[in-house]
C-alpha positions as CSV (number, residue, x, y, z in Angstrom):
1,X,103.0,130.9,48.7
2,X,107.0,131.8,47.4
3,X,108.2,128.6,45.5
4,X,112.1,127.8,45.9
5,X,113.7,125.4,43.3
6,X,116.8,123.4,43.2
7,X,117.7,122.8,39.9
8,X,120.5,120.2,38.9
9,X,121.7,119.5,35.6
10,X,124.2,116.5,34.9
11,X,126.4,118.2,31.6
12,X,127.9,115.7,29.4
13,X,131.1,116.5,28.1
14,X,131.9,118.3,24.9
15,X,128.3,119.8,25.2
16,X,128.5,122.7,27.6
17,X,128.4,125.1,24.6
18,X,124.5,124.2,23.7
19,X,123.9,124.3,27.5
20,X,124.9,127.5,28.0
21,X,123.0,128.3,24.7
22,X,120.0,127.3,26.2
23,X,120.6,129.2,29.7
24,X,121.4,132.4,27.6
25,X,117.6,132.0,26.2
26,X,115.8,130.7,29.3
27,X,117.9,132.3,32.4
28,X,116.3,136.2,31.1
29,X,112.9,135.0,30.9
30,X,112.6,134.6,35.2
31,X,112.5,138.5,35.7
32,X,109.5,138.6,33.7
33,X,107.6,135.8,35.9
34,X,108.8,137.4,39.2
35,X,111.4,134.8,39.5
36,X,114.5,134.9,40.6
37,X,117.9,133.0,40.6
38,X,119.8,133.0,43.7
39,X,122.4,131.0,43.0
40,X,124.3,129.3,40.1
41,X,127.2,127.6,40.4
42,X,128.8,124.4,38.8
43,X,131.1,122.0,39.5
44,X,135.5,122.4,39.2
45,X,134.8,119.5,36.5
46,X,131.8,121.5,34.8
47,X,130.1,118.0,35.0
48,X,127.3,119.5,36.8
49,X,125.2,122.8,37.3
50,X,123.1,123.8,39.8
51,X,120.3,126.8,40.2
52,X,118.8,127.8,43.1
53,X,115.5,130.0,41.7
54,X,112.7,131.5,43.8
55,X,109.5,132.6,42.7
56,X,106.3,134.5,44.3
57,X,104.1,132.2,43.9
58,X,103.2,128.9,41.8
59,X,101.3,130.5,39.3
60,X,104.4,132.7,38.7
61,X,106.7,129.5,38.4
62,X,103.7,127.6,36.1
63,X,104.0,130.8,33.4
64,X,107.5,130.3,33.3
65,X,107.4,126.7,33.1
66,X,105.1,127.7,30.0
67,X,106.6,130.4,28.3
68,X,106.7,129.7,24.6
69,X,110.1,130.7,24.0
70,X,111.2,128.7,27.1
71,X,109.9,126.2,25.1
72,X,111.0,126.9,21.9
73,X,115.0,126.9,23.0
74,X,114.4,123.2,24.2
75,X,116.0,122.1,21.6
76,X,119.2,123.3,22.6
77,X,119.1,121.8,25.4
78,X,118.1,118.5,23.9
79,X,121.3,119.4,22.1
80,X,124.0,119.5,25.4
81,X,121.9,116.3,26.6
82,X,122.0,117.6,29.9
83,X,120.4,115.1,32.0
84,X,117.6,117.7,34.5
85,X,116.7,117.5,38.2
86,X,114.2,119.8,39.9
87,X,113.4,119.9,43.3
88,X,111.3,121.9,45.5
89,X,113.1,122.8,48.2
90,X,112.9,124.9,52.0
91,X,114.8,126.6,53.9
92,X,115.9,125.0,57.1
93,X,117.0,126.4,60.7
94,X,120.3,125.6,62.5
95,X,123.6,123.5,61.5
């Protein structure tokens, strides 16, 4: 079953360089577990970021969770202090 994920993160100020450190090392690594990122935008006041990533399945979003060099760039983002909020999300008819 596809697996769609909203993914917010809170960027503190003065920190968006080690953010985008971290999404320059992570982002790349999706292709290569069949995932996919929809959508990326961020807020006029770059205060906050937010992906919208699909995947084929959950096993395809569990080996990305657990790539070691996913893991290994967590430092950087432990650097921006980004605060992170994932959320699994559905698509929905109608206005």
């Amino acid at each position: 079953m596809a697996v769609t994920c909203l993914m917010l993160a809170r960027l503190l100020e003065g920190r968006l360089d080690a953010f985008e450190a971290y999404e320059r090392a992570v982002l790349p690594l999706l292709a290569e577990h069949g995932g996919r990122l929809e959508r990326r935008s961020r807020t006029v006041d770059d205060r906050v970021e937010a992906h919208l990533v699909s995947f084929p399945g959950d096993e395809d979003f569990a080996g990305y969770r657990a790539d070691p060099r996913r893991s290994s760039a967590a430092q950087l983002l432990e650097a921006s202090g980004a605060a992170i909020e994932l959320l699994a999300v559905r698509e929905v008819e109608g206005r």
